[in-house]
N, C-alpha and C positions, 0 to 999 in steps of 0.2 A: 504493500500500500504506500510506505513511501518514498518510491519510485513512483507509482502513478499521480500520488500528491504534487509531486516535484516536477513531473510531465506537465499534467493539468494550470499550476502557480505557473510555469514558464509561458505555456500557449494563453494565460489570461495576461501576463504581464507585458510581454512584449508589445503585445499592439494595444495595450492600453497606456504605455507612454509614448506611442508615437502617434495615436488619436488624442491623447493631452494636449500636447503639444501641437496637430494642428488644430484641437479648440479653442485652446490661447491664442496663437496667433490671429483666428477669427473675430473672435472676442474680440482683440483687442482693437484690433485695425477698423471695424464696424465702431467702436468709440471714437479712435482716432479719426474716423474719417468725418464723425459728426462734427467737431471739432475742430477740423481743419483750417475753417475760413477764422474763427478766432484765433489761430495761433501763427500761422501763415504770414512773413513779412510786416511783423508786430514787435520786430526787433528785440525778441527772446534769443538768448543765448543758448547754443548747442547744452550745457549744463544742466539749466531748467528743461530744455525740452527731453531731454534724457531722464530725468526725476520725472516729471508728470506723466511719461511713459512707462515707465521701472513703476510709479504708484496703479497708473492702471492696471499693468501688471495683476498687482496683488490685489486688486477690487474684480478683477476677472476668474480668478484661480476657483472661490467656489463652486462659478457657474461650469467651467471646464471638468472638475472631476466629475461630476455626475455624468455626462455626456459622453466624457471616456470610459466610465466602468458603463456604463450601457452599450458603446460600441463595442467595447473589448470582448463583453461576454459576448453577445453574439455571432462572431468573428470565430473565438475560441469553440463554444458550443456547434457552431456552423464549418468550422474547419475537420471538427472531430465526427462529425455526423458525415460531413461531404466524404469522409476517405476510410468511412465505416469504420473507425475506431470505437467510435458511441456504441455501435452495438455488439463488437466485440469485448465493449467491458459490460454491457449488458447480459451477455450468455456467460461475461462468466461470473454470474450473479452480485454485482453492485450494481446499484440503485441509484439513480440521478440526484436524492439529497446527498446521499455519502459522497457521490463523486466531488458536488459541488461543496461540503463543507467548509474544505481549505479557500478556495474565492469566498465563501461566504465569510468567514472569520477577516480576512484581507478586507474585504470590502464594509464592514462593521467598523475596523480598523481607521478604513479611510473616511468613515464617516464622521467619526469622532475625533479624527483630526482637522476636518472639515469645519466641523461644529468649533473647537478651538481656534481654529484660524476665523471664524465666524466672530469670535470672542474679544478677539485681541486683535488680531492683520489687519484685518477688512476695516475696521472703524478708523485705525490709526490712519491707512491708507488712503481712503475716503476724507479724513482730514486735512491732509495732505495736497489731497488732491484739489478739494475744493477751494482752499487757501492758496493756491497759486493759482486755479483760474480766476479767483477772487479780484486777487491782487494786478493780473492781466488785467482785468476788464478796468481798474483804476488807475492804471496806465490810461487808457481807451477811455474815456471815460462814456466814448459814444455807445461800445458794446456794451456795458452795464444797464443800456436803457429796454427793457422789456416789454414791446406791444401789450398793451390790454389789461394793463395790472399797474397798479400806484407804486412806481420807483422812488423812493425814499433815500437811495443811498450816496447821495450829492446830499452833505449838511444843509440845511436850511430850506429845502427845496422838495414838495413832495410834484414827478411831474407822471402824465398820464397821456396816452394815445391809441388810438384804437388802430394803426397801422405803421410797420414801416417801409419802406419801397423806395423804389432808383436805382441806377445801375451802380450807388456806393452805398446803398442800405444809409442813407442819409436824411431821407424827406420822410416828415411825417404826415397825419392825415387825423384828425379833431383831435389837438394838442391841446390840455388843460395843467395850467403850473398856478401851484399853490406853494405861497411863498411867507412864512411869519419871522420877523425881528423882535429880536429881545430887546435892544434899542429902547425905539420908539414905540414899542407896545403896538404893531400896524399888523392889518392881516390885507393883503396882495394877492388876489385871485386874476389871471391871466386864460383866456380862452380864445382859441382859434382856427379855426378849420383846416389851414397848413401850416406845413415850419418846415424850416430846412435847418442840419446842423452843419455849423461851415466854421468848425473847428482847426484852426492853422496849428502845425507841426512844432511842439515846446512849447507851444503857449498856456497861459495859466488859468485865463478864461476859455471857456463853451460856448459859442456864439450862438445863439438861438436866433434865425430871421423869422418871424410870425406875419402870417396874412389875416387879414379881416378877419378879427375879432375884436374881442371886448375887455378893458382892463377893469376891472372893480376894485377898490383900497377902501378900508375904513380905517381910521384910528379910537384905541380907547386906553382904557388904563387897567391893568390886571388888579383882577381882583373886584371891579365896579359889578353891580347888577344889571340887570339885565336890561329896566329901563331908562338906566344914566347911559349905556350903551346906544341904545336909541337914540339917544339927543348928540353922540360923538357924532363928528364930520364924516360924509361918506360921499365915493364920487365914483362916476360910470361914464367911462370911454371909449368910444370906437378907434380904432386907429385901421387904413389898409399896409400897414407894412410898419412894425414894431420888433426890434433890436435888444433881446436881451441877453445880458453878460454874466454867465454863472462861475464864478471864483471856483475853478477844479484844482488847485494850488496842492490841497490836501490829498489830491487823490496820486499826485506823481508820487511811484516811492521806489526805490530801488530793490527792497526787501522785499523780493516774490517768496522767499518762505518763511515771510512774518504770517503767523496764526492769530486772526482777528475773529471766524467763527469758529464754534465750537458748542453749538448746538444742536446740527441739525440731527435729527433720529439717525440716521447713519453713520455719524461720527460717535456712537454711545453702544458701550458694552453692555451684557445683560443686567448685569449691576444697576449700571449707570439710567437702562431703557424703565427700570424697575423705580429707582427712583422718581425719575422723569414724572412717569404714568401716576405715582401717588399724587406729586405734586399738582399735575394739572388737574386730577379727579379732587382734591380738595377745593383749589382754584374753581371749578366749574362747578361744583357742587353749593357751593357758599353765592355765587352768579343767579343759580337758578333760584336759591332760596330769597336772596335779596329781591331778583324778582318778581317772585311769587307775594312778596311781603305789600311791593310797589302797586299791584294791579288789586288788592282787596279795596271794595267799594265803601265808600265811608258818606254818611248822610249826617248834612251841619241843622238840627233840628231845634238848632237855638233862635233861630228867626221866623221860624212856624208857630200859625197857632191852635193851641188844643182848644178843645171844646170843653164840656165839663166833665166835673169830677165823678159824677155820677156814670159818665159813658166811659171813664179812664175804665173806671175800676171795674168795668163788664169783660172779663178776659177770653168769653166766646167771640167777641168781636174780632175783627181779623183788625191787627194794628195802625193802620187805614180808617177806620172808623174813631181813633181817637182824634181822626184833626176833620177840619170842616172842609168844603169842596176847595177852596183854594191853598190850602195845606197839601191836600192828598195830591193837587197837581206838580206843585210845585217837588214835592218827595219824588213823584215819580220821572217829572223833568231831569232832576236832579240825578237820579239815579241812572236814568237812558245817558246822561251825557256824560257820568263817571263810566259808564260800560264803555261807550262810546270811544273814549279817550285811551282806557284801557285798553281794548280790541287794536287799535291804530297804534297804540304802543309795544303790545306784544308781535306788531306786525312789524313794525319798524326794529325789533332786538331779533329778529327770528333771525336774518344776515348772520348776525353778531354771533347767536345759537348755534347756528349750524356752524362756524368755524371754528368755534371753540371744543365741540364735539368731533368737527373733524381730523383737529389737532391732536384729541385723545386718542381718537381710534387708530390712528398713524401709528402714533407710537405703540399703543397696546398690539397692533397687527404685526409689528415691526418685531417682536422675539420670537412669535408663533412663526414667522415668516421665515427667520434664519434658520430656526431648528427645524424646520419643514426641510428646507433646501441642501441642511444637511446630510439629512437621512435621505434624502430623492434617490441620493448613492445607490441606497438596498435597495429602495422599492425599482430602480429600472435594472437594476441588476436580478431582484427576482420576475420582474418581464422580458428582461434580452436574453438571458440565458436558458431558461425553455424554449422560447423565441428562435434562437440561433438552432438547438435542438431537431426543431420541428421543420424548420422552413431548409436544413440540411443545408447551406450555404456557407463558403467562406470569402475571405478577400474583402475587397472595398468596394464591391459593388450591389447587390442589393441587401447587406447587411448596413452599410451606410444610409439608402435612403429610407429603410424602415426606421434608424435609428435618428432620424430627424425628422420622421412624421411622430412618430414616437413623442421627443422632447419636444415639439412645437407643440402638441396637444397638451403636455404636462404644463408648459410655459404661458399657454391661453389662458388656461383653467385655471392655473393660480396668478393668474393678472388678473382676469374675471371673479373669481373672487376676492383681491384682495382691495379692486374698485367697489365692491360689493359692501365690505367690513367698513370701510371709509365712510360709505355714507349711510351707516347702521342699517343696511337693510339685512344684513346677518351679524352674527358673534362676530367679535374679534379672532377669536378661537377658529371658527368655523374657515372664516378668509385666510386662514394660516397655512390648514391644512384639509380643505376640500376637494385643492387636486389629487392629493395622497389618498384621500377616504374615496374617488370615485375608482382609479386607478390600480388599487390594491386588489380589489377581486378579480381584477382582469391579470394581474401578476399571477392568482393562486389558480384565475382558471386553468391559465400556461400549463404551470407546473402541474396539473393536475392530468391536463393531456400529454405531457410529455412523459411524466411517471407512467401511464395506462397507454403509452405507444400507440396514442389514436391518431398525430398527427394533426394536420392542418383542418379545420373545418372544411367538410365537404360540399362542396355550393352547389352540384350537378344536379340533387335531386329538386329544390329549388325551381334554377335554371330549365329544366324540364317541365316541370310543373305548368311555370310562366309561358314556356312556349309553347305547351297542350292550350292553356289558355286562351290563347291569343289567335292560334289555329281554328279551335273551336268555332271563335265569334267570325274573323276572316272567313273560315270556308277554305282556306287554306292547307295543300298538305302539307305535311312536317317533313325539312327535309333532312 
C-alpha cells in the first residue's frame, strides 16, 4: 500500500503545481489587466510596481489552490482510469475511498493552510495593496474621482457626478461640489451639468472648468438655531462657465507605502472581523433604538379643553368623549400630522438603515466567506476526483474544461449568494456557505457512482424517449 500511496500522492501532485501555477498567473494578470490604465505611465517606479504585483500575488493564492486541487484530481483520477490502472486496483480489491485517503488527508492539509493564509497573508496583503493604489490615485488626484458616488477624499471638498467620458477620462456630466470652511463658518454648494478636469502636470491645484450651472453660499455661525440661520445672508448664481481651484497640495506624496486605510473588511483577520461585527451590531442597535424612541406619537393636551367632570370620570367612554367637538378634532389633527411626520421620517433614515445594515452584513458574511473558500479545496476535490474517475480522461483537455465549468458554477453561486447576505435577504451564514451546501450532494453523488462502477449518467434512454415523442406527433419515422 505504500507504494501505491506514493504512486497515487505523485500522479495528484505533479499536475496540481503546474495547474497552481497557471491559476496564478490567471488570477493575476485578469487583476492586473483591470488595472492597467491606472498604473500605466503614472510614473510609478519598477519597485512599487513589483510590490503591488508580488501583493497580488498573495491576495490570488487562495483562489488558485482550490482550482488546482480540483484540476489535479481529475487529471490524476482520469489518467489512472484512461490507462486502466483504476481498475486494476479495483480487482485487486481497494476501494476508491482507500485509494483516495492519502489526497484526501493532503488536500484537508491544504485547506487549512489555506484557511491560515486566509488568516494572516491575505488581509496583510490586501493592505498592502490597497494602500499603494491609494496612495497612486493621490498622486492622480483625477483617478480618485469615482462616477456616481460622493468622493470625499480631497479635504474640504465632498464632489459628485453621474458620468465620466473623453478620450482622457476627463469631462464630467451633472457635476455637484459641496464645499464647507471652518473659516468663515460658509456652506458652498456648486452644480453643473458639465466640467472638465484640466489639471497641469506638478501642479498643486485641480482645475475644475464648470458649465451652466448654479452656485448657492450661505453664511452662518456654528452653533446658531435654526431660525437665526434663516435670517444669515444667502445668494444664488448662474454662471455659463465657472473656474474652480481645489488645493491637491496634500495629496502629492512620495510615500506609496504609507498605510492611511486600514479598515476595510478585507484588510481584518478573524479576530479582528469578530470585533469589527460586535462593534457595528452595538453601533446599529443603539441607531435603531434611538429611532424607534424618535417616531413614538406624543399628544400636547394642555391646550385642549375637557368637558366635565362628571363625563371624565365615565371610563366606558372611549377617551375622545372627554373633550368637546373641537378638542376631539384638534387631538386627532394633531395626531394624523405626528404620524405624518413620523412616516416621512422613517422614510427619509431608511437610506441611512439600509447602509448601516449593509455595513454589518459585509463584514458578518466576510468570515463565513473565507472559511467557505477555504475548505472549496475538499468539497471540488471530492467532485473532481470521482469526476476524473468516471468521465476516464486525462491531460489538459476535457478535464480542464469540466474543471472551469465546475468553478465558475461554484464562483456564481457564492457571489449570488453573498449579494444575497448583503442585502439580508438571507443569513449571513447562509451567503457564506450556500455554494458548498448546494454542491456537496452532487460531490457524494460522484463518489457514490464511482464506488458502484455505474459510470456517467446515461442520457440515451431519455434521448429516445424525446424522439418516440416527437415522431409520434410529426408522423415521422425514426431514423
Amino acid at each position: 500500500m505504500k507504494v501505491l500511496h506514493r504512486y497515487i500522492l505523485t500522479s495528484f501532485l505533479k499536475p496540481f503545481f503546474s495547474t497552481f501555477l497557471i491559476a496564478l498567473f490567471i488570477l493575476v494578470m485578469q487583476f492586473v489587466w483591470l488595472v492597467f490604465d491606472d498604473l500605466a505611465g503614472k510614473g510609478i517606479t519598477m519597485v512599487i510596481l513589483f510590490k503591488y504585483i508580488y501583493y497580488i500575488i498573495i491576495i490570488a493564492v487562495p483562489k488558485a489552490i482550490p482550482i488546482a486541487v480540483l484540476l489535479a484530481s481529475i487529471m490524476a483520477m482520469g489518467n489512472l482510469s484512461e490507462n486502466y490502472e483504476y481498475a486494476a486496483i479495483k480487482s485487486a480489491g481497494i476501494s476508491l475511498q482507500r485509494l483516495l485517503r492519502p489526497l484526501f488527508i493532503v488536500v484537508i492539509l491544504l485547506s487549512f493552510v489555506n484557511l491560515y493564509f486566509l488568516n494572516y497573508a491575505f488581509p496583510w496583503a490586501v493592505l498592502k495593496q490597497k494602500n499603494i493604489s491609494y496612495n497612486i490615485k493621490k498622486q492622480k488626484p483625477a483617478l480618485a474621482l469615482v462616477e456616481g458616488t460622493f468622493n470625499s477624499d480631497i479635504p474640504g471638498y465632498v464632489i459628485k457626478f453621474d458620468e465620466k467620458y473623453g478620450e482622457e477620462n476627463n469631462q464630467l456630466k451633472n457635476v455637484l461640489i459641496y464645499k464647507t470652511s471652518r473659516v468663515n463658518s460658509s456652506v458652498n454648494t456648486i452644480t453643473a451639468k458639465k466640467g472638465i478636469i484640466a489639471t497641469e502636470e506638478n501642479s498643486k491645484y485641480m482645475r475644475l472648468q464648470l458649465e451652466d450651472g448654479y452656485n448657492y453660499e450661505e453664511h452662518w455661525t456654528r452653533g446658531s438655531k435654526k431660525k437665526e440661520r434663516q435670517r444669515m445672508p444667502f445668494s444664488k448664481t448662474h454662471f455659463d462657465k465657472y473656474t474652480v481651484n481645489i488645493d491637491i497640495s496634500s495629496f502629492n506624496t512620495d510615500d506609496l507605502d504609507k498605510e492611511k486605510r486600514k479598515s476595510d473588511r478585507e484588510m481584518l483577520s478573524f479576530k479582528q472581523l469578530h470585533h469589527a461585527s460586535d462593534s457595528l451590531k452595538i453601533r446599529y442597535d443603539e441607531a435603531i433604538a434611538n429611532k424607534a424612541k424618535s417616531i413614538k406619537i406624543k399628544v400636547a393636551s394642555n391646550k385642549l379643553v375637557p368637558l366635565s367632570d362628571s363625563i371624565k370620570t365615565n371610563i366606558k367612554l372611549p377617551i375622545l368623549s372627554n373633550f368637546d367637538t373641537k378638542g376631539q378634532v384638534k387631538i386627532i389633527e394633531n395626531a394624523i400630522n405626528k404620524q405624518r411626520r413620523s412616516v416621512e421620517n422613517i422614510k427619509s433614515y431608511m437610506k441611512a438603515f439600509i447602509w448601516k445594515r449593509k455595513q454589518l452584513n459585509l463584514i458578518d458574511t466576510e468570515t463565513h466567506k473565507r472559511i467557505a473558500l477555504a475548505f472549496s479545496a475538499l468539497l471540488l476535490f471530492l467532485i473532481g476526483a470521482p469526476l476524473g474517475a468516471l468521465i476516464r480522461k486525462g491531460g489538459f483537455g476535457l478535464p480542464m474544461v469540466l474543471a472551469i465549468l465546475i468553478y465558475l458554477v461554484y464562483h456564481f453561486m457564492s457571489t449570488f449568494a453573498g449579494n444575497m447576505a448583503e442585502t439580508s435577504t438571507i443569513d449571513n451564514r447562509l451567503g457564506g456557505w450556500l455554494s458548498t451546501i448546494i454542491l456537496l450532494p452532487f460531490g457524494i453523488y460522484l463518489t457514490y457512482r464511482a464506488t458502484r462502477d455505474k459510470g456517467m449518467i446515461n442520457l440515451s434512454p431519455i434521448i429516445n424517449a424525446v424522439t418516440r415523442f416527437i415522431a409520434f406527433f410529426t408522423k415521422r419515422p425514426i431514423q
